[in-house]
C-alpha positions in Angstrom: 0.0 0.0 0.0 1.3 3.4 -1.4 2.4 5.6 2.2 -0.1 8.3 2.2 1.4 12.1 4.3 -1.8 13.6 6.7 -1.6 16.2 9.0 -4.1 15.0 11.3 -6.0 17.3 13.8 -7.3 16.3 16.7 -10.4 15.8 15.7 -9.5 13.5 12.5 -7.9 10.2 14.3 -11.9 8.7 14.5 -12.6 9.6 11.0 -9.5 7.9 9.6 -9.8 5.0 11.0 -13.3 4.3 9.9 -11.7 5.5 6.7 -9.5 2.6 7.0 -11.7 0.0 8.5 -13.7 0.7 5.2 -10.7 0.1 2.9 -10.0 -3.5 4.5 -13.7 -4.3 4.5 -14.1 -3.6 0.9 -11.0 -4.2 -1.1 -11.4 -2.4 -4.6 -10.0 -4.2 -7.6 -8.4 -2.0 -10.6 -10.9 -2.4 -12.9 -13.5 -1.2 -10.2 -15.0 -3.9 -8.6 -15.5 -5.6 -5.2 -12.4 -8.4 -4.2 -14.5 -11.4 -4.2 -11.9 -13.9 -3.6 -12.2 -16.4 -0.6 -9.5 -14.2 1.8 -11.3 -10.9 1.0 -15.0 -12.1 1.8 -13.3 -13.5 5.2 -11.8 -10.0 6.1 -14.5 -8.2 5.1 -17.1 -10.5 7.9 -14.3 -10.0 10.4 -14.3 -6.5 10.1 -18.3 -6.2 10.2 -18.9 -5.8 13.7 -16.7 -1.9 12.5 -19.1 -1.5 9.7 -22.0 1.3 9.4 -25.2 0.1 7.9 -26.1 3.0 5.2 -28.9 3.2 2.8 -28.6 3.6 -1.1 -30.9 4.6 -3.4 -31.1 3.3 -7.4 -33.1 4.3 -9.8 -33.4 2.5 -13.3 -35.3 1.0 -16.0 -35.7 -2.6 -17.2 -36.9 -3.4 -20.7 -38.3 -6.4 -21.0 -39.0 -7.8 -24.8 -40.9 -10.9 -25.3 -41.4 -10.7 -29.1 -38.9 -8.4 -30.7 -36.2 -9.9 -32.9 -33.6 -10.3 -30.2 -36.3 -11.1 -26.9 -34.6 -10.6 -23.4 -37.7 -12.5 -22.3 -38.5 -16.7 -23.5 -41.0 -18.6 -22.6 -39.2 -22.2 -21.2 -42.8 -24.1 -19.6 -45.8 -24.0 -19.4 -49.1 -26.6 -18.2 -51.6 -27.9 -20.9 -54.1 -25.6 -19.5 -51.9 -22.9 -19.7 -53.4 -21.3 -22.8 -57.1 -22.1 -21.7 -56.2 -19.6 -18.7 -57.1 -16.2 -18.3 -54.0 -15.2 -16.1 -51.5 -17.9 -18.0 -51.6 -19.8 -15.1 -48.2 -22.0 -15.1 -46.4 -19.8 -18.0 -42.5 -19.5 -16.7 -40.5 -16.8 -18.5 -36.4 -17.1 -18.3 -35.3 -13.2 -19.0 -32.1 -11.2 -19.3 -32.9 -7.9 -19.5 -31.0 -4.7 -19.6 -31.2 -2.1 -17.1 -31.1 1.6 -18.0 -30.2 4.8 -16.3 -33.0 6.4 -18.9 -36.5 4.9 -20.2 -34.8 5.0 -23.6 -33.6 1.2 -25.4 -30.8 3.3 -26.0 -29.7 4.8 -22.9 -26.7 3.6 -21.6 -26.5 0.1 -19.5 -25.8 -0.2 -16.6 -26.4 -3.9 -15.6 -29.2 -6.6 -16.2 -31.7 -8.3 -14.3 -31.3 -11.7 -14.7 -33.7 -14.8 -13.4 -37.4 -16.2 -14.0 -40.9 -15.2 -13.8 -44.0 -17.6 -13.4 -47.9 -16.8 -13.2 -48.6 -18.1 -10.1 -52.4 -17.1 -9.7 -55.6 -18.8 -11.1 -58.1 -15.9 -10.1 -58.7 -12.9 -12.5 -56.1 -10.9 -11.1 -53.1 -12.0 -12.9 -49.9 -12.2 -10.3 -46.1 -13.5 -11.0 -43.5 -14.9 -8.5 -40.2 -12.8 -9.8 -37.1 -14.3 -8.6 -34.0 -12.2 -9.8 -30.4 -11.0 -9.7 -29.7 -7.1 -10.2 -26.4 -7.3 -11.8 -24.9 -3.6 -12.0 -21.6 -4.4 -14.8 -20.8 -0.2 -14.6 -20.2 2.3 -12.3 -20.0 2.1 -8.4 -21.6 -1.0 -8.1 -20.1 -2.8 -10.9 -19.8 -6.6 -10.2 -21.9 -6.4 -7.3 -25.9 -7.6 -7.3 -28.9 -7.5 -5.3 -30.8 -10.8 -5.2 -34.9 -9.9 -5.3 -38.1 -12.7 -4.2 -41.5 -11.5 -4.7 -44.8 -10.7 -6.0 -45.5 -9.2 -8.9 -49.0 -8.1 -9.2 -49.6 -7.3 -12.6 -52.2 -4.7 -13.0 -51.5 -3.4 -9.7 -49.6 0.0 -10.1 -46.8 -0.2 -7.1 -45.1 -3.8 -7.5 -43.5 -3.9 -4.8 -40.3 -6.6 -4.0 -38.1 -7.7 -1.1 -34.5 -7.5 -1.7 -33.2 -10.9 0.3 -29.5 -10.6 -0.1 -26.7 -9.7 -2.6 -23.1 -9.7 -3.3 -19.7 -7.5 -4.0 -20.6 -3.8 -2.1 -24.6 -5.2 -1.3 -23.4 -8.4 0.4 -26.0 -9.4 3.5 -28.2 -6.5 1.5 -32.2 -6.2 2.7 -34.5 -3.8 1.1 -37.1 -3.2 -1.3 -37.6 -2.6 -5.3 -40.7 -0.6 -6.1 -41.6 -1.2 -9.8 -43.8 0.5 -12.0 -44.6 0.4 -15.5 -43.4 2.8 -17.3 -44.5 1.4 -21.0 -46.7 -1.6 -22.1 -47.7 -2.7 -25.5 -50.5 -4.5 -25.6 -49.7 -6.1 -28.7 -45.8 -7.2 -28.8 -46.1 -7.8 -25.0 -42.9 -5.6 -24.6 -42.7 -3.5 -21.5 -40.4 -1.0 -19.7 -40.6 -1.2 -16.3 -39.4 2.3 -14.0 -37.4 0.3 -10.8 -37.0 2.6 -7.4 -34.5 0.7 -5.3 -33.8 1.2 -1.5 -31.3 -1.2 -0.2 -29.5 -1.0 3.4 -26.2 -2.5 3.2 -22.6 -2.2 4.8 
């Protein structure tokens, strides 16, 4: 580790060494991401009981395509009374899809969320079980994720999901994604979806 000169006051000794029990905790690699080897995980739990939980907020957009040329979104099962249902009862979506600091498909990416969807209701109202990873590949968070387990009420207009863990800077992560959607169309099926994270993390 490079020497580094400070004239310290006396009212700075505190703030350096949470300063420094930040830099053990969360080892940064060149290319911007958390150290996620073995050795580093085990220092950074060891150093915990130092850690301050702190609150971020994200805000992005997912677009989900189920019928364009290139779909982020396939259908891999489904039951034989699937298409006799009114809410697709047993239809199970794998999806990739991009996240986007604007609504635009050509805004700039900053990760994808990644997992699998199934219509999980019989009834009229039409209601998925989401299971996903948040993988952020730019910026701050870049090769970190927040893993998300819930609900998704379709016509309902606040979807709103627990965040149950997550990895890199979000490890032992707990919060909630608010989703809302931003654009629908009724024929392709393609939608973009405004996310509103708040995760507490160390």
């Amino acid at each position: 580790m490079d020497k580094i000169n400070l004239k310290m006051k006396t009212t700075q000794p505190i703030a350096i060494l949470w300063w420094v029990v930040a830099m053990m905790a969360l080892p940064i690699l060149a290319h911007g991401s958390i150290d996620q080897s073995p050795e580093a995980v085990k220092n950074w739990f060891k150093e915990l009981r130092h850690a301050k939980e702190k609150l971020t907020e994200l805000h992005f957009y997912v677009h989900d395509r189920v019928t364009a040329e290139s779909p982020t979104s396939v259908l891999v099962a489904q039951a034989n009374a699937t298409s006799k249902s009114p809410t697709m009862f047993g239809a199970t979506y794998v999806f990739d899809d991009p996240m986007t600091l604007g609504p635009k498909p050509s805004s700039q990416i900053i990760g994808h969320a990644q997992g699998i969807s199934s219509s999980a209701s019989k009834e009229d109202d039409a209601s998925q079980i989401a299971i996903m990873n948040l993988v952020f590949n730019d910026g701050k968070f870049n090769g970190s994720t927040l893993s998300v387990l819930g609900d998704y009420p379709f016509f309902q207009k606040y979807k709103e999901m627990p965040i149950v863990g997550g990895s890199g800077a979000f490890r032992l992560a707990g919060g909630l994604v608010t989703a809302i959607i931003y654009a629908y169309n009724d024929t392709t099926q393609n939608e973009i979806i405004d996310f509103h994270v708040l995760v507490l993390h160390y």
